[in-house]
CHARMM internal coordinates of N, CA and C (Angstrom, degrees):
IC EDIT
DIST 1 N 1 CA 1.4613
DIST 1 CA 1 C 1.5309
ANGL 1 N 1 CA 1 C 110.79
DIST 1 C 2 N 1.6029
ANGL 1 CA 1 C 2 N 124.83
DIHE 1 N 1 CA 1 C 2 N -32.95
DIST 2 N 2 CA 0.8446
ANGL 1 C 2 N 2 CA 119.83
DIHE 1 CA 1 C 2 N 2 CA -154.51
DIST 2 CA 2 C 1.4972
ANGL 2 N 2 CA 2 C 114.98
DIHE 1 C 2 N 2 CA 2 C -109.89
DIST 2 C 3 N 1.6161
ANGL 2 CA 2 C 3 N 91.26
DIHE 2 N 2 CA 2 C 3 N -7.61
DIST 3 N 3 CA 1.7728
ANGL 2 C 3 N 3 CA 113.07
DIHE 2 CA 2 C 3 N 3 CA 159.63
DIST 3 CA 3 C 1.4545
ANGL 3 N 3 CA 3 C 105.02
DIHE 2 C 3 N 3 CA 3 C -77.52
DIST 3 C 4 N 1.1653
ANGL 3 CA 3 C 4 N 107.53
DIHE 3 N 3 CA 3 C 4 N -58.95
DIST 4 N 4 CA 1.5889
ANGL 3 C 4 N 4 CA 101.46
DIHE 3 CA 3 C 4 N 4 CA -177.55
DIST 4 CA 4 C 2.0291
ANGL 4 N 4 CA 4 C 122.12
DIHE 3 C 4 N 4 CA 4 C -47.05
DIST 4 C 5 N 1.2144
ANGL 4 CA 4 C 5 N 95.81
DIHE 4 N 4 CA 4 C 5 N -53.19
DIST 5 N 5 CA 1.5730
ANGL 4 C 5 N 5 CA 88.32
DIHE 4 CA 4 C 5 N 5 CA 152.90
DIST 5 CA 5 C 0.9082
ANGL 5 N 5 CA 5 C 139.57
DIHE 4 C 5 N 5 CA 5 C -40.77
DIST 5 C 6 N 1.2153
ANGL 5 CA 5 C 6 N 131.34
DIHE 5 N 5 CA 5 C 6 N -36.54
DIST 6 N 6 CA 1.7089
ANGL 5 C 6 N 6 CA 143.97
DIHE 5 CA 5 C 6 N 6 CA -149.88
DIST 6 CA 6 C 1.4587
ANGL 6 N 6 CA 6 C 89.42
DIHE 5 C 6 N 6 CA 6 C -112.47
DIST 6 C 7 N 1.3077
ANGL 6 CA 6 C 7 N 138.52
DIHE 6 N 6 CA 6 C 7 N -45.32
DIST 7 N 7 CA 1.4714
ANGL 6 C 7 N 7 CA 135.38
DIHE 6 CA 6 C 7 N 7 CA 155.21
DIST 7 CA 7 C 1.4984
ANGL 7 N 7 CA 7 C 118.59
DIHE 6 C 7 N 7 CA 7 C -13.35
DIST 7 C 8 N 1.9391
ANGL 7 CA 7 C 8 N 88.79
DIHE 7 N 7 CA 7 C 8 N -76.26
DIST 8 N 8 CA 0.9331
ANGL 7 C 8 N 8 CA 111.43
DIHE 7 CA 7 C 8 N 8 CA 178.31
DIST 8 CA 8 C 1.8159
ANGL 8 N 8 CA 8 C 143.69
DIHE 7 C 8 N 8 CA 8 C -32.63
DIST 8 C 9 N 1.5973
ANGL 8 CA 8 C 9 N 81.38
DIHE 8 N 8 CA 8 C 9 N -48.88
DIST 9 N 9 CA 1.0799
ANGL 8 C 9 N 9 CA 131.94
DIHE 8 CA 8 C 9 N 9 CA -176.36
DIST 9 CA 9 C 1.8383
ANGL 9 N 9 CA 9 C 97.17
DIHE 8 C 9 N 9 CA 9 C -62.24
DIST 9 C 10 N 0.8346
ANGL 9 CA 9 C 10 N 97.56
DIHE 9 N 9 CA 9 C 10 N -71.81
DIST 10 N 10 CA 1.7446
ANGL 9 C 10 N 10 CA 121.71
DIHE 9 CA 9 C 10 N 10 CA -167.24
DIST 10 CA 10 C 1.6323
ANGL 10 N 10 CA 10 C 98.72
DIHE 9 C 10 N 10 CA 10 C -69.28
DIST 10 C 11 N 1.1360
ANGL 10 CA 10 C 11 N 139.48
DIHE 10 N 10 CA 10 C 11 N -24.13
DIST 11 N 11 CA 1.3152
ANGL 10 C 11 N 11 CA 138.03
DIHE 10 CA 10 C 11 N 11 CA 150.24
DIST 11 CA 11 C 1.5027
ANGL 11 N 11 CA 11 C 127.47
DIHE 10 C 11 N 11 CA 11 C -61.44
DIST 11 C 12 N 1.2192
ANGL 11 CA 11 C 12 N 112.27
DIHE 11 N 11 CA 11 C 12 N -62.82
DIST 12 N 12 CA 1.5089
ANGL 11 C 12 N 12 CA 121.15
DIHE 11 CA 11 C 12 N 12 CA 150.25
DIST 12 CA 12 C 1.5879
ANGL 12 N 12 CA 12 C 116.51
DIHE 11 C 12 N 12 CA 12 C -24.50
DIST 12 C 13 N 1.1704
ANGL 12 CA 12 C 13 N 125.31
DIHE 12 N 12 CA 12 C 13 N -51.19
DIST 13 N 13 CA 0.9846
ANGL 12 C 13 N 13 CA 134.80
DIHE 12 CA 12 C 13 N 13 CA -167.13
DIST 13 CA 13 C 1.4899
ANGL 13 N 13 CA 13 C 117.49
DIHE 12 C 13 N 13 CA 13 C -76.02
DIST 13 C 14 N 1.4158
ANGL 13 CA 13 C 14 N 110.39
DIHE 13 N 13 CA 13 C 14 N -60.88
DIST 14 N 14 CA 1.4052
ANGL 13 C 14 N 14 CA 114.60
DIHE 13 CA 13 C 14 N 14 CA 138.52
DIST 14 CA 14 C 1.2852
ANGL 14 N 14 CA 14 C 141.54
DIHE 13 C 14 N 14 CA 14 C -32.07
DIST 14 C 15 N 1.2461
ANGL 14 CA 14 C 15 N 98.99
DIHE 14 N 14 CA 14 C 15 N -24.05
DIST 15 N 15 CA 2.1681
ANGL 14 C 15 N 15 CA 81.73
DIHE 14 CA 14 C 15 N 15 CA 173.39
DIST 15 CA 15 C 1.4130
ANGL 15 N 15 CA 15 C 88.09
DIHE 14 C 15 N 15 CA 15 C -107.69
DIST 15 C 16 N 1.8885
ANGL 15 CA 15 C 16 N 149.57
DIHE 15 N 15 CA 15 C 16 N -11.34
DIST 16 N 16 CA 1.2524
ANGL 15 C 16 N 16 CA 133.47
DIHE 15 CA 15 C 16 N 16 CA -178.17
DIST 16 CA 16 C 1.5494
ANGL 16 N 16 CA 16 C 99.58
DIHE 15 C 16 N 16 CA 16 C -77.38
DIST 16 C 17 N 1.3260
ANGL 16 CA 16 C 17 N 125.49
DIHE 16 N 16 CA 16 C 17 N -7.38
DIST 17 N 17 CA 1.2500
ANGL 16 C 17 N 17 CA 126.27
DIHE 16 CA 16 C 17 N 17 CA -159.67
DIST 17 CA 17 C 1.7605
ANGL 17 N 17 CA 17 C 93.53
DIHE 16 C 17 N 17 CA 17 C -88.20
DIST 17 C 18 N 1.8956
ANGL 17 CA 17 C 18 N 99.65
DIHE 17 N 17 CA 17 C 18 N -62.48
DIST 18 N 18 CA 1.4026
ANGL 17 C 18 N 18 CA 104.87
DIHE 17 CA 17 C 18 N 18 CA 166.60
DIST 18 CA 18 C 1.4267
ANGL 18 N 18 CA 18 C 116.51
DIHE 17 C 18 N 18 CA 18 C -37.21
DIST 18 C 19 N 1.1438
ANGL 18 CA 18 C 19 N 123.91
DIHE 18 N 18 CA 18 C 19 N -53.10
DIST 19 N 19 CA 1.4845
ANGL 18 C 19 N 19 CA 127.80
DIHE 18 CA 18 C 19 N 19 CA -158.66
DIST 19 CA 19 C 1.6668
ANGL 19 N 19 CA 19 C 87.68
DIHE 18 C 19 N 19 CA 19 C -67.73
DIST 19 C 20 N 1.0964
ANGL 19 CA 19 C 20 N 146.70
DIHE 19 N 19 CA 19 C 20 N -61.65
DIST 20 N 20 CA 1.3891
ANGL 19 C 20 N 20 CA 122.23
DIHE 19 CA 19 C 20 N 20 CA -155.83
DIST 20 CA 20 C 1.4630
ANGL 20 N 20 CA 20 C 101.37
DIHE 19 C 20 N 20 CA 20 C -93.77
DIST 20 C 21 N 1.2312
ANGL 20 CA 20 C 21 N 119.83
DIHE 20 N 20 CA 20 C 21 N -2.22
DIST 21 N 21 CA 1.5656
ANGL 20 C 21 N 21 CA 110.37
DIHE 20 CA 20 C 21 N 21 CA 157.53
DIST 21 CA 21 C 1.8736
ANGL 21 N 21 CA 21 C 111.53
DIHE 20 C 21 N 21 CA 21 C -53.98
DIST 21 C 22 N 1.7429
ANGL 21 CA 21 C 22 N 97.95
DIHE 21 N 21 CA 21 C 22 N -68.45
DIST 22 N 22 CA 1.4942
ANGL 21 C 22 N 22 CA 95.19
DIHE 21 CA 21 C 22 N 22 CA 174.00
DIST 22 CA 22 C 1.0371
ANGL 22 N 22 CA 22 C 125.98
DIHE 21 C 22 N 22 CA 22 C -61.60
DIST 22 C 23 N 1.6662
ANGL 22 CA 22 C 23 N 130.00
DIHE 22 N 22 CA 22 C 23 N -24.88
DIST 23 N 23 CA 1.9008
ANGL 22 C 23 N 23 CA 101.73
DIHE 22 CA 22 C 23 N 23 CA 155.29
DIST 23 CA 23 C 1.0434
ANGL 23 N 23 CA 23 C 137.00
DIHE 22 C 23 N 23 CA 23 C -50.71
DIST 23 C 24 N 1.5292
ANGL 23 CA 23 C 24 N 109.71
DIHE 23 N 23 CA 23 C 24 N -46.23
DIST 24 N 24 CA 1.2773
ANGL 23 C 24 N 24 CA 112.63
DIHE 23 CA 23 C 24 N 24 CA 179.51
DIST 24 CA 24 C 1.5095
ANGL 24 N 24 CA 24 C 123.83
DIHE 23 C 24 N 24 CA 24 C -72.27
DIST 24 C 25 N 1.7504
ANGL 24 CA 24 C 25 N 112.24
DIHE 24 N 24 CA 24 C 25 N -2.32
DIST 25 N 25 CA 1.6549
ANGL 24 C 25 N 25 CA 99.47
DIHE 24 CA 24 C 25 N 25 CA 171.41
DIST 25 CA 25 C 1.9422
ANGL 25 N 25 CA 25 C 100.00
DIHE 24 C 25 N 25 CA 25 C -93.75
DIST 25 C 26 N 1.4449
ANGL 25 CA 25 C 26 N 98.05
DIHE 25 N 25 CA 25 C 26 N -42.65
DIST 26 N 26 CA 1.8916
ANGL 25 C 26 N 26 CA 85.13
DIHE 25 CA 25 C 26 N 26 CA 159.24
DIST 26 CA 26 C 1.1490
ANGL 26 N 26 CA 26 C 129.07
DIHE 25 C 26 N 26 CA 26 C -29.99
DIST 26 C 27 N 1.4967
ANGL 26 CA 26 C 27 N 121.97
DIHE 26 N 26 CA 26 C 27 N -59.46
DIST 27 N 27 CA 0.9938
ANGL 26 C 27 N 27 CA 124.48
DIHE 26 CA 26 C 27 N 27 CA -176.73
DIST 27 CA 27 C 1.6144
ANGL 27 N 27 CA 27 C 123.61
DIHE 26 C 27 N 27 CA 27 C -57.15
DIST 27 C 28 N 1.7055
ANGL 27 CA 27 C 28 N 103.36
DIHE 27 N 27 CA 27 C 28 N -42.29
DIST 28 N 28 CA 1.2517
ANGL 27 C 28 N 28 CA 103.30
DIHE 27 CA 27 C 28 N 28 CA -175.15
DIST 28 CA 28 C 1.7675
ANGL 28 N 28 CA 28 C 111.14
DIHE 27 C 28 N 28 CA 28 C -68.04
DIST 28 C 29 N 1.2108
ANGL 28 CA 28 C 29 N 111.91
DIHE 28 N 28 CA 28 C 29 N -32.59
DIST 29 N 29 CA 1.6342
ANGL 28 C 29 N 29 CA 130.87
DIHE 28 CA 28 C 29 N 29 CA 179.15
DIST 29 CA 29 C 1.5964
ANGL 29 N 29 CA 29 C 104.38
DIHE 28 C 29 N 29 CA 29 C -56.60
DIST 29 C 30 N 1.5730
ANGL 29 CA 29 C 30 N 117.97
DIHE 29 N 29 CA 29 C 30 N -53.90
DIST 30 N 30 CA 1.2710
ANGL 29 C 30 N 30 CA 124.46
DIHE 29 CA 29 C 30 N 30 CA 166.05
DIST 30 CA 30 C 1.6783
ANGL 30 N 30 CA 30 C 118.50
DIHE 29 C 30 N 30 CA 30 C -29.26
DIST 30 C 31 N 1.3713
ANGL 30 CA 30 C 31 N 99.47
DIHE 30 N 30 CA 30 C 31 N -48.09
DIST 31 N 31 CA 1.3669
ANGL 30 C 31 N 31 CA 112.05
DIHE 30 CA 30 C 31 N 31 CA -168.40
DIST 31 CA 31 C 1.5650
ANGL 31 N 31 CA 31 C 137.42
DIHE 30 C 31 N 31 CA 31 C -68.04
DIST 31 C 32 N 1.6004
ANGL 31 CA 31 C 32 N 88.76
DIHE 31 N 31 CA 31 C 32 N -43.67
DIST 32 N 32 CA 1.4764
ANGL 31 C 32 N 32 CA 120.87
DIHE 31 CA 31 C 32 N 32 CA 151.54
DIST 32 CA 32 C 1.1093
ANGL 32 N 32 CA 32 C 130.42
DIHE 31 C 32 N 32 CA 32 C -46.38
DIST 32 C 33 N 1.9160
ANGL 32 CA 32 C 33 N 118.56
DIHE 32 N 32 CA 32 C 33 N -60.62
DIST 33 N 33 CA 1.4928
ANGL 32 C 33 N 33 CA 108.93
DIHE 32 CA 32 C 33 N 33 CA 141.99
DIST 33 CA 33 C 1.0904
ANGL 33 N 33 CA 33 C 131.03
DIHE 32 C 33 N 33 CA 33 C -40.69
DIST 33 C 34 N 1.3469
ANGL 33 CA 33 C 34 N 130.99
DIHE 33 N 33 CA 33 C 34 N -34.23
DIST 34 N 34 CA 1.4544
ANGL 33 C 34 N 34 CA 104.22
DIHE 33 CA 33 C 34 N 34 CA -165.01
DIST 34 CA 34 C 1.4669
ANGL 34 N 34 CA 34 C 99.08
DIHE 33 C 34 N 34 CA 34 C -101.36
DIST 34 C 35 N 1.4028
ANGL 34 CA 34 C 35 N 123.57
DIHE 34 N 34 CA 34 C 35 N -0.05
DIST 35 N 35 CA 1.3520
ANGL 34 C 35 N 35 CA 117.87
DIHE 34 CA 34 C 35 N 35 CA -174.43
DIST 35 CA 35 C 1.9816
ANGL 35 N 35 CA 35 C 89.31
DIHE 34 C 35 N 35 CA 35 C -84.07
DIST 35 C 36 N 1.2131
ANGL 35 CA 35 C 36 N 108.47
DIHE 35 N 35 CA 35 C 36 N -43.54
DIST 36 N 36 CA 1.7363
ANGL 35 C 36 N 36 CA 103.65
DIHE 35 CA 35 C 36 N 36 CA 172.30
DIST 36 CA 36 C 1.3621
ANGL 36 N 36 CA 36 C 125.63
DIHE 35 C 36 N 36 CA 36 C -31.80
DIST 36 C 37 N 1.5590
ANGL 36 CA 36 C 37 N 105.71
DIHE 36 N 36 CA 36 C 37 N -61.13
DIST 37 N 37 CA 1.3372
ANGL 36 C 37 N 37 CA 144.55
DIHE 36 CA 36 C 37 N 37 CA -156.41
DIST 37 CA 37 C 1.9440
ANGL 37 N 37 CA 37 C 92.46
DIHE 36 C 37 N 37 CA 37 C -72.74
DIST 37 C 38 N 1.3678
ANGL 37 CA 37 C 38 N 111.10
DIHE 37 N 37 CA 37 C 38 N -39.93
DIST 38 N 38 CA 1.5356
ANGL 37 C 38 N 38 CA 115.16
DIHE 37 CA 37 C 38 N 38 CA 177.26
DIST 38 CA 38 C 1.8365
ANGL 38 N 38 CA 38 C 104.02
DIHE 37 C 38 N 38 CA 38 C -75.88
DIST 38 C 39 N 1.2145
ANGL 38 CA 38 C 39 N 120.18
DIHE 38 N 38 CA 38 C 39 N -34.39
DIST 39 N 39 CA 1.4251
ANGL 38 C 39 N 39 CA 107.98
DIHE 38 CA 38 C 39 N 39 CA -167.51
DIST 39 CA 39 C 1.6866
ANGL 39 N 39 CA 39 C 94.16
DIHE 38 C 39 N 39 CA 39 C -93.82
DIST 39 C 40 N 1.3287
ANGL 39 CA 39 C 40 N 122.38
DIHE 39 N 39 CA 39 C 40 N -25.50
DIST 40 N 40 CA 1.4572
ANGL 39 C 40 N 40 CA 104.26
DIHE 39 CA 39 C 40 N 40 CA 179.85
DIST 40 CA 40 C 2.0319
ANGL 40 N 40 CA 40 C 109.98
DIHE 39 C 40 N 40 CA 40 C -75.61
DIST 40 C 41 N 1.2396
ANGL 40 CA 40 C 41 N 111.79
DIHE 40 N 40 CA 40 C 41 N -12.94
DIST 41 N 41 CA 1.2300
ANGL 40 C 41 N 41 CA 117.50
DIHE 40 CA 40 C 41 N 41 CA 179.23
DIST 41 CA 41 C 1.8787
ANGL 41 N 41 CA 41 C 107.65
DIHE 40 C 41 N 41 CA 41 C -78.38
DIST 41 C 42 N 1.4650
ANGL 41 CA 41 C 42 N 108.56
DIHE 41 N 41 CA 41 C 42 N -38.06
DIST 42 N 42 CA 1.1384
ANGL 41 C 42 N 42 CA 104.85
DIHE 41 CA 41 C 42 N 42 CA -162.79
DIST 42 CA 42 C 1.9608
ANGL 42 N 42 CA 42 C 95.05
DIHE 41 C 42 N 42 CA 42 C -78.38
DIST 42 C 43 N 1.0855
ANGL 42 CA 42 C 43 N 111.99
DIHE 42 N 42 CA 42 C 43 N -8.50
DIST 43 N 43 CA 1.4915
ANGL 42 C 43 N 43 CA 98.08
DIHE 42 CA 42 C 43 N 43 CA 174.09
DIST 43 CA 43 C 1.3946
ANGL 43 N 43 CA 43 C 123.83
DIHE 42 C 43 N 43 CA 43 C -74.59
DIST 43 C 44 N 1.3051
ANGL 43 CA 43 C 44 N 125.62
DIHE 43 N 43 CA 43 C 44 N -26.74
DIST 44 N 44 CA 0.9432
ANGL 43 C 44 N 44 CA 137.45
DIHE 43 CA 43 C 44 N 44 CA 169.35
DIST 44 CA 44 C 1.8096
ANGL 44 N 44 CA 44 C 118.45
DIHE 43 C 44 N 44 CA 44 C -59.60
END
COOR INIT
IC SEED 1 N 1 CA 1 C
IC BUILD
């Protein structure tokens, strides 16, 4: 029972870990575009 928890446990944990891994590379990717999107504008 108390393995199965701790499994549990330790899985859970692992994909919340994943999950704010992949925001935060979205986010950083987000950024990049729009830092692009600002220098291809300012040429104009």
């Amino acid at each position: 029972m108390v393995l199965t928890l701790t499994v549990l446990a330790a899985l859970i944990s692992g994909m919340f870990v994943a999950s704010v891994a992949s925001t935060i590379s979205a986010l950083k990717r987000e950024d990049q575009d729009y830092r692009a999107l600002m220098e291809r504008q300012r040429a104009f």
